[in-house]
N, C-alpha and C positions, 0 to 999 in steps of 0.2 A: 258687568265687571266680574271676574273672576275671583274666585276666594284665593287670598294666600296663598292655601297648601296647596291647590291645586298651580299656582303660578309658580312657584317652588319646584314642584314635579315636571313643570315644564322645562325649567331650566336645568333642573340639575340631570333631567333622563341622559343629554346625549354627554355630560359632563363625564355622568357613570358609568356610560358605555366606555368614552375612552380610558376611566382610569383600570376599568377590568380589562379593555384591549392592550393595555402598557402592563398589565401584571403578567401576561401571558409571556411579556419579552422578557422580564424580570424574574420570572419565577423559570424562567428557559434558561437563564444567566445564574441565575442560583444552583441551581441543579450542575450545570454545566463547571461550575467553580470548586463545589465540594466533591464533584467526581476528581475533579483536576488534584484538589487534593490529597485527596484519597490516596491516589498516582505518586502522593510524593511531590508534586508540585506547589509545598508549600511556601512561595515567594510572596512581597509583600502585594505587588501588584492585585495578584489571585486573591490574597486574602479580602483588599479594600472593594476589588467587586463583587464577591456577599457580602460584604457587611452592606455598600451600596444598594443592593436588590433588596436587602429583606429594609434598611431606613427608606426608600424612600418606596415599600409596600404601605409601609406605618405611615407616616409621614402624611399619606394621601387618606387612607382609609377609614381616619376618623373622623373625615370631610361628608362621610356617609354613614354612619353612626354605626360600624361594623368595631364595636366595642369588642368585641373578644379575637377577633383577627388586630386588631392594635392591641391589646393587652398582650397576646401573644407576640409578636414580634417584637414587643417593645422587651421581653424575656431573652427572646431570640439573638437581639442586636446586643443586648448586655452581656450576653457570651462571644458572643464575634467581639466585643470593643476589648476584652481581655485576650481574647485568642490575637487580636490586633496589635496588641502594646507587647506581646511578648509574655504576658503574665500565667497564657495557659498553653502547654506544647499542644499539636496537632498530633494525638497520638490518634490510635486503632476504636480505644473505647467513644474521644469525643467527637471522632468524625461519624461513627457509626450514629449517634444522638444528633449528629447538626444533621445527617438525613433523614433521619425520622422527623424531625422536626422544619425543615422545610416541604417532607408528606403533608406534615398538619397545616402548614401554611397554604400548602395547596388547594387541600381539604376546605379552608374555611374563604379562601377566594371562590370557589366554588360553589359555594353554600352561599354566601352574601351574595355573588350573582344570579343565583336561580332561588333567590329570595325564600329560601329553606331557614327555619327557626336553627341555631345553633341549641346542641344541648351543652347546658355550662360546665360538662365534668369533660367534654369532647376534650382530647390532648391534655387533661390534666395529669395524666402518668408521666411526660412527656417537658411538659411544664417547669414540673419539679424536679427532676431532671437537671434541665438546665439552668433553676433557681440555684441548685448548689454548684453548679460551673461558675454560676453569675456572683457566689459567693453571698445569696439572699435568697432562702430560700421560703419567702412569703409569698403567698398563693397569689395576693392583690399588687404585686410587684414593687418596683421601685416607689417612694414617696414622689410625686408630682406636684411639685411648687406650684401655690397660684397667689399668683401677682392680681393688686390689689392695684386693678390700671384704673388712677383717677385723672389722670393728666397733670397729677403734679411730680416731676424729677424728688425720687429720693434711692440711697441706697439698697441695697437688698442682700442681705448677709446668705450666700450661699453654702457656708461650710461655719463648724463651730472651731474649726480644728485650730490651735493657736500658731503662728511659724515660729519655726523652731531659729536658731541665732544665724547669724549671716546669710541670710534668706536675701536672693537677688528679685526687686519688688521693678514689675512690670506693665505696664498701660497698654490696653488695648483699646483701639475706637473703630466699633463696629456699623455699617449702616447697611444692613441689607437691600439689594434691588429688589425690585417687583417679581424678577424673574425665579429668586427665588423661593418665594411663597408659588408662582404657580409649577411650580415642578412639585410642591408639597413639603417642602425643606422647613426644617425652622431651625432654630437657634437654641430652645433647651437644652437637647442633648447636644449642645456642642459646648454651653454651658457646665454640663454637669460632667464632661471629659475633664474641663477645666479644674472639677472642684478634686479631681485624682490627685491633679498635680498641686496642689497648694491651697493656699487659701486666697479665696474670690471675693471683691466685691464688688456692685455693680451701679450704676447709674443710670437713669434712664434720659435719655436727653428729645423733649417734645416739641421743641422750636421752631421743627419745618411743618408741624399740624396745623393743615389749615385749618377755616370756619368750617362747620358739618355743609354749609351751602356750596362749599368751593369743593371739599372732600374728592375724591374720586375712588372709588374702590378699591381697582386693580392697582392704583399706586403705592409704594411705601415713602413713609414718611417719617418713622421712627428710627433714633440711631443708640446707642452705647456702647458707653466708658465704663471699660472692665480695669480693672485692678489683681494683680495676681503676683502673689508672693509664694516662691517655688525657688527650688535648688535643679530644676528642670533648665533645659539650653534652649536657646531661642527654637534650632530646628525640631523639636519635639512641641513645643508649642504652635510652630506654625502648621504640625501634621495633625491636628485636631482641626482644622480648618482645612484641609486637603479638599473635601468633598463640596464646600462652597467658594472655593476660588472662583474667579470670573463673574460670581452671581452677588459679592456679595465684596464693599469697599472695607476690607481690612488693614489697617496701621498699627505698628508693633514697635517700641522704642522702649528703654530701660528710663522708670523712676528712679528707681537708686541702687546702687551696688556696692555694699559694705566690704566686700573683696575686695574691692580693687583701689590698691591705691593711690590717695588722693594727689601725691605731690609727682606721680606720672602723668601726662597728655594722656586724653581720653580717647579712644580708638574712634573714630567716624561713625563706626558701625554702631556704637552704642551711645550715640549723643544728636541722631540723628533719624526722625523717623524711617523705618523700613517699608514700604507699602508692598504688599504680598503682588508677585509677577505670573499670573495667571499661565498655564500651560497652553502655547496652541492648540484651539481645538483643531480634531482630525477634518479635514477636508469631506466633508457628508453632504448629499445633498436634500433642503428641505422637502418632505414628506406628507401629506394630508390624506387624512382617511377620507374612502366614499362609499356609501351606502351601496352593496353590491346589490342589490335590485336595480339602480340606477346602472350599475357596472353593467349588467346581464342584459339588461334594455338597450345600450350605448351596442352591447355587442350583437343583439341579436338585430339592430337598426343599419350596420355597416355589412353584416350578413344579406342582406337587403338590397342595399347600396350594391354590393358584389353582384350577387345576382341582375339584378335593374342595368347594373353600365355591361355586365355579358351581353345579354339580348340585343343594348344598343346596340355594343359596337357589331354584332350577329349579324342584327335587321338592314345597320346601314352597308353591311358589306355585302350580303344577298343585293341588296338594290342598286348595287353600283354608285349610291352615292360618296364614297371613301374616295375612290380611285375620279372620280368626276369632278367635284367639288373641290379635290385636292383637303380635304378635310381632314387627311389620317393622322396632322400633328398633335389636332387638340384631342382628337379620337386617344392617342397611343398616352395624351400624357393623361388625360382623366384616367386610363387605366394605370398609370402608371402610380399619382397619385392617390387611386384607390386602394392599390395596394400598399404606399407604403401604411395610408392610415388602419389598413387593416392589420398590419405588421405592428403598429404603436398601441393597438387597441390589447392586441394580442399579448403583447409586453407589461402592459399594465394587470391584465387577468395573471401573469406569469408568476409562479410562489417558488421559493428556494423549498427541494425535500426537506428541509430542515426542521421544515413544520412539523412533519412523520416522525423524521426520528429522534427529534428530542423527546417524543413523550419513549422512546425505548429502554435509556436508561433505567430510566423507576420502572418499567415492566421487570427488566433481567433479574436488578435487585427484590421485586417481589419473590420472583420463580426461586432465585435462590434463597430465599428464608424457607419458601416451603416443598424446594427438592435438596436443600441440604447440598447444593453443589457449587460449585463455585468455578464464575467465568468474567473473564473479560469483553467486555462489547468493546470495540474497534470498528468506529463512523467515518466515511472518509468521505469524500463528492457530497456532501450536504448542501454544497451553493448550488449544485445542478437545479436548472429552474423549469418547469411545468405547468401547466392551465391548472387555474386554482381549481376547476370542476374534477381533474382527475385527484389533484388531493384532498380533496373531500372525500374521497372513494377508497382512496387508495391504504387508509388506516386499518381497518379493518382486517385485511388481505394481510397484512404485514403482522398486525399481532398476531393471529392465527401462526405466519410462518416460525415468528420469532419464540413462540410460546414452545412448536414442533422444536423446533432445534435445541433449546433449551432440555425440556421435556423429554423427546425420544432419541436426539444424536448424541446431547455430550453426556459422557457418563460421567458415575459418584466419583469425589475425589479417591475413593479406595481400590475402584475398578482402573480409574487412570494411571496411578501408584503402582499396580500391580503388574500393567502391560510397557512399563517404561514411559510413560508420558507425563507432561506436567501434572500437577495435581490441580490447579488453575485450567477450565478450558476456554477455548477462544472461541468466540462468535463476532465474523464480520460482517456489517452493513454498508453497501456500499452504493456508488447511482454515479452513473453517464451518462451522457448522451452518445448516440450510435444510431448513425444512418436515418436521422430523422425521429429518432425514436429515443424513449430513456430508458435504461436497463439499470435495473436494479439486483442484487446481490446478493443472497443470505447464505451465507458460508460457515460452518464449524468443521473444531477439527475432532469430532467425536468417534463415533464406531462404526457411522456408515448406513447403509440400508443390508437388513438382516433378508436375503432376497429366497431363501428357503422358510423362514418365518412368515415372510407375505405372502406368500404361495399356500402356504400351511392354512392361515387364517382366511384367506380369497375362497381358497375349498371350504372347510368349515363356514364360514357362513353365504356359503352360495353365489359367489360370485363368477366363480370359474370351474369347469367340470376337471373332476380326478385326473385325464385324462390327457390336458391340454397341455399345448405343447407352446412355450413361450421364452421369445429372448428375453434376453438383460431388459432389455426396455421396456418391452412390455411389461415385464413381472414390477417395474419399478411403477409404471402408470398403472397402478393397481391400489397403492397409494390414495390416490384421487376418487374411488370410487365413493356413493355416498354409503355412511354406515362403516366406513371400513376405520378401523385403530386397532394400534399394537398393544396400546395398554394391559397390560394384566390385570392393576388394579385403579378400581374406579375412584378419583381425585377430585378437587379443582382445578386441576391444571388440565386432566383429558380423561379418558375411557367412557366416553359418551358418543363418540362414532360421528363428530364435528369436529370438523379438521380443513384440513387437506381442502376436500370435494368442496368449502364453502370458500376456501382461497380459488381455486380453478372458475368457479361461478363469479364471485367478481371480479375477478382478472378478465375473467371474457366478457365481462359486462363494460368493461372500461375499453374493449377492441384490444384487449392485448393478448399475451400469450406467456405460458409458464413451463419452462421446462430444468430439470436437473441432472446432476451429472453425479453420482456415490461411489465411493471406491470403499470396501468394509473392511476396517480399520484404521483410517486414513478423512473420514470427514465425508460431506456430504455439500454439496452449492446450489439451490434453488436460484433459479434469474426469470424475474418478471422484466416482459419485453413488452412497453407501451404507450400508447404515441402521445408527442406531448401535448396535444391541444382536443380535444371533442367539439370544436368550433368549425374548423376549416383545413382543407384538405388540397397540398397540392400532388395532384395524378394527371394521370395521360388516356385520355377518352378514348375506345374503341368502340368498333361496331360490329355485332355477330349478327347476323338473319335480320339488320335491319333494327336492332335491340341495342342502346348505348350503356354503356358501362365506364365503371371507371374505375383504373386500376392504379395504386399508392404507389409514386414516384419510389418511394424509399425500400419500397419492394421489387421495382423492375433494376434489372441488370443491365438488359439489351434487348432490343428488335430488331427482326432479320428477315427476310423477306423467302419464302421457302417455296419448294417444290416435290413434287413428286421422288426425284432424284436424292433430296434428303431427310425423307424417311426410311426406315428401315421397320419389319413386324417383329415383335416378340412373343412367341404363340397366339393362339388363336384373338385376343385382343390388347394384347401390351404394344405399344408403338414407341418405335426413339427417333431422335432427331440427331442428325450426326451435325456435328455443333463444335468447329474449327475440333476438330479433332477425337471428340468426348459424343460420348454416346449419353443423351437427356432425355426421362419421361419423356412422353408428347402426349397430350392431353387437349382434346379439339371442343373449345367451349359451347360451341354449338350442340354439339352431340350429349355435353353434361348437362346442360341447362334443357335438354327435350327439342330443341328447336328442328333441331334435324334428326332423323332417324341413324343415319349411319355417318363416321368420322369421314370428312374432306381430305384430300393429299396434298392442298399446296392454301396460300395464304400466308398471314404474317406473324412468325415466332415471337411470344416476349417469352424472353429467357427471366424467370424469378424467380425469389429465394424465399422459403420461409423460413422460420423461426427454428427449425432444424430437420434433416433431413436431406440438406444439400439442395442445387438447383434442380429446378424442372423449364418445361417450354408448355407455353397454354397458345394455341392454335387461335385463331381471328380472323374476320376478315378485311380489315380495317385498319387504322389508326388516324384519328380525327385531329387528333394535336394537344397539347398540352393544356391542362385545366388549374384553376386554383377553385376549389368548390364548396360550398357550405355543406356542412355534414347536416342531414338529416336521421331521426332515429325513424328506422321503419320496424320495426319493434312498439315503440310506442303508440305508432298511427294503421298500424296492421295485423303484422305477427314477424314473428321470428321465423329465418331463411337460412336453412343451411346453405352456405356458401356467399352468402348476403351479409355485410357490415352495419352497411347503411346504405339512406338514397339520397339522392342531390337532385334539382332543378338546372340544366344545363340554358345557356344564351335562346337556344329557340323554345324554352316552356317546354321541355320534353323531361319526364323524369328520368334518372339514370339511376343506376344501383352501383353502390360501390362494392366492389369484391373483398373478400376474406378470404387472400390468395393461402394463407395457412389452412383452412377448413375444406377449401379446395384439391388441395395438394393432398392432405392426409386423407379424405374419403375417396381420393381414386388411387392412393395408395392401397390405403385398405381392401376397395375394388378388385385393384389387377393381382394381390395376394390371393384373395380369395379363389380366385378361376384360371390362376397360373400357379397351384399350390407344388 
């Protein structure tokens, strides 16, 4: 038999998992609320969802004895419940302090997750602070009543305060559900809202307690009769109970009202209990978390499944048995429903960008305390949704960008001031989906790329000879090299020559692609272009010297079946393809990959596009037909291949290689420059 603590830790491990997985939404919702404010969107709506996120952060968290993350918010919420009643405006000074202070809230979600010792002074600048917003400014916060639960019903004087004359004296009969203890909710602080408005008293009623043998846990069974004399109107008392409507059976009726008088008929409304009318909830659908190891097994087992029904349907069609048997019904529908569950499995790995760019906000605001500048972030396509493995990845890359844009595009508000521009600069974050693909966005409207500057420091530190001779473009993908930054002086933020080159590394680590567009004076657009799944891949198989390949639907244009007749030579090695009217690269995959010595004059055109640069034509001899194919990294099981993605296992057991029709295209650009100078 196991000891206690140890059975304890069993139960409460995946308990704490979830409640740190639900602070992540929470602490997303907080952040996202006081920006809003910030903005001027001080409505009441906005206000009750912080106060919501940071009560029911508390609420939960000293279910795990994360004592100073509930000491702190219980600070926290005592300024939101006055910012809430109207008592404290939403100026400049205390929104500045409600973000700092959902930092620290972060801060110590973080620290009770990764089981780190808090230190007890952590946020105590901060603290106190908001102890004199909260109008208390004692270090150990608010007094915390403890009820003396013996199981016998007696009063409990919550305020000393005496009512003042014509005081309208009101009953409340509370019984909360089960449901809301296990959201984390309680009743104190809804209590001590109470004792604002008048004087409290309370009852405790234990009648529905069963025997400890009948007991049940999860159930509630305790209810109270509140008493409250206040010059407050019914709807002000029922807005202290907003937040547990539906969770929690409240009744509200007047005991006595010295107002009103007697020899008038009494209004219905106040001679008759009111029971509080719960808001439709939204239409959501229920949700359960799953251990992504189990997720990644499920996926990489349908991966499988793909592969295993290719072969089949492969094997029985080489053998004639499809067409003999008459068999190709159940044949087309297993594949049919192989794919859609590999469509559903897919859906379920699928994450909203949201993930990414909610931590942006609190990066902007750090950069700006310590570049003294001052910008707007503007998020837009946040629901756009991607295979949770590329956002995993995908963090990184982004702060890098967002930190550059910040950093080296928008200038000081005095530089802006001076040139006619806002004093505020703009940085947008944006994500689509596009041709199979998501494209994401980092835009300011700053100074631009200084493209004599880059050039300047490219020579200096050896990148490029004195000499050389380079467009717009080039000089801009200069940028990217490693070691390369504009900095003058060395920061936190940058002049350490990590930048740029570590965003282009994992952008091409993820199969995608980054390219930007600068105009100087005018702003600057970074667009990472990336596919949205590293799972599976639907392309079109061809065959070159007898070698299968495969090439990304979302990258082909067209196939066209060609001839000698429509090629044309462009010096001694450049070749086009006259292509309904347009002269296109032609580039014969055979000849790039070694297989053949010298380029063929007929075969089949796929017209594809990369990531920029316009169309080209890659030369084949083949086309086997349409694939949906499990990505393999050959990378991980080999080496890295210019012009090589990744590899797949096609229906007959043969490996294929999927193309990087982008890495292709640019290194026989690069090529035919070179020897057609």
């Amino acid at each position: 038999m196991s000891p206690p603590q140890t059975l304890s830790s069993e139960i409460l491990g995946p308990i704490r998992e979830l409640f740190f997985h639900e602070c992540e939404d929470l602490l997303a919702e907080l952040e996202a609320g006081l920006l809003a404010l910030q903005r001027g969107a001080a409505d009441a709506e906005t206000i009750n969802s912080v106060f919501r996120a940071v009560h029911s952060i508390k609420g939960s968290a000293g279910a795990f004895d994360l004592d100073a993350l509930v000491a702190f918010a219980h600070r926290f919420e005592s300024v939101l419940a006055r910012l809430r009643s109207g008592a404290l405006p939403a100026d400049a000074d205390l929104l500045k302090l409600l973000l700092r202070a959902a930092d620290v809230i972060a801060d110590l979600v973080r620290k009770g997750r990764e089981g780190e010792v808090t230190d007890p002074e952590y946020g105590a600048d901060v603290a106190e602070a908001l102890g004199v917003y909260a109008g208390d400014v004692k270090a150990e916060g608010d007094e915390i009543l403890d009820f003396d639960f013996d199981f016998t019903p007696r009063p409990i004087e919550i305020s000393d305060a005496e009512p003042s004359g014509g005081l309208r004296t009101w009953t409340l009969r509370l019984k909360p559900d089960a449901g809301l203890y296990g959201k984390g909710g309680e009743l104190l602080p809804l209590l001590r809202e109470l004792k604002r408005l008048g004087e409290v008293q309370i009852a405790l009623d234990d009648r529905d307690v069963p025997l400890i043998c009948d007991l049940h846990p999860e159930k509630a069974y305790l209810s109270w009769t509140v008493t409250l004399a206040t010059e407050a109107d019914e709807q002000s008392i029922r807005e202290v109970f907003a937040f547990v409507e539906g969770d929690c059976d409240i009744h509200l009726s007047v005991a006595s009202d010295p107002l009103v008088d007697e020899t008038q008929p009494a209004a219905p409304a106040s001679t008759t209990p009111a029971a509080f009318q719960p808001p439709r909830p939204a239409s959501v659908g229920e949700t359960v978390r799953v251990d992504l190891e189990r997720l990644d097994k499920l996926v990489n087992l349908v991966g499988e499944l793909l592969i295993n029904q290719s072969m089949l349907a492969q094997r029985l069609s080489e053998a004639g048995y499809v067409a003999a048997a008459g068999a190709d019904m159940p044949i087309d529908e297993v594949q049919r429903l192989t794919r859609e569950l590999q469509d559903g499995v897919m859906a379920i790995r699928a994450q909203p960008v949201r993930v990414v760019f909610q931590r942006m906000p609190r990066l902007v605001r750090e950069l700006e305390s310590v570049t003294g500048k001052q910008v707007d972030l503007i998020i837009t396509g946040e629901s756009s949704e991607v295979d949770r493995t590329v956002i995993e990845r995908l963090s990184d890359p982004l702060i890098h960008m967002v930190r550059n844009a910040v950093d080296h595009g928008i200038e000081s508000p005095e530089r802006r001031a001076a040139v006619g521009k806002p004093v505020r600069g703009s940085l947008r974050l944006s994500a689509a989906h596009r041709a199979g693909r998501i494209v994401i966005d980092v835009s300011d409207d700053g100074a631009g790329i200084d493209r004599e500057r880059v050039r300047r420091i490219a020579i200096e530190r050896g990148l490029i000879q004195a000499d050389a001779v380079l467009s717009n473009d080039e000089t801009d993908m200069l940028i990217f090299a490693p070691g390369f930054s504009t900095a003058s002086v060395l920061s936190g933020v940058s002049g350490r020559g990590v930048g740029m080159d570590v965003v282009k590394r994992g952008v091409e680590a993820l199969g995608g692609r980054i390219s930007f567009t600068s105009q100087p004076g005018a702003g600057s657009t970074f667009s990472l272009s990336l596919p949205l799944t590293l799972a599976v891949l639907d392309g079109m198989a061809i065959s070159v010297c007898d070698e299968r390949f495969i090439v990304a639907l979302s990258a082909l244009v067209e196939a066209v079946q060609v001839g000698p007749q429509d090629i044309s030579a462009l010096g001694p090695d450049a070749r086009l393809l006259n292509f309904r009217g347009r002269r296109l690269p032609l580039f014969d995959l055979g000849a790039v990959f070694g297989y053949r010595p010298q380029p063929v004059d007929s075969g089949v055109a796929l017209v594809v596009e990369g990531d920029t640069g316009g169309p080209c034509a890659l030369l084949v001899d083949t086309i086997l037909g349409q694939r949906q194919v499990v990505i393999r990294s050959l990378e991980a099981n080999y080496r890295a291949v210019e012009g090589v993605a990744a590899a797949t296992i096609l229906g007959d057991g043969r490996v294929a290689f999927i193309l990087d029709i982008h890495a292709i295209l640019a290194s026989q650009r690069r090529e035919t420059t070179d020897s057609n100078p």
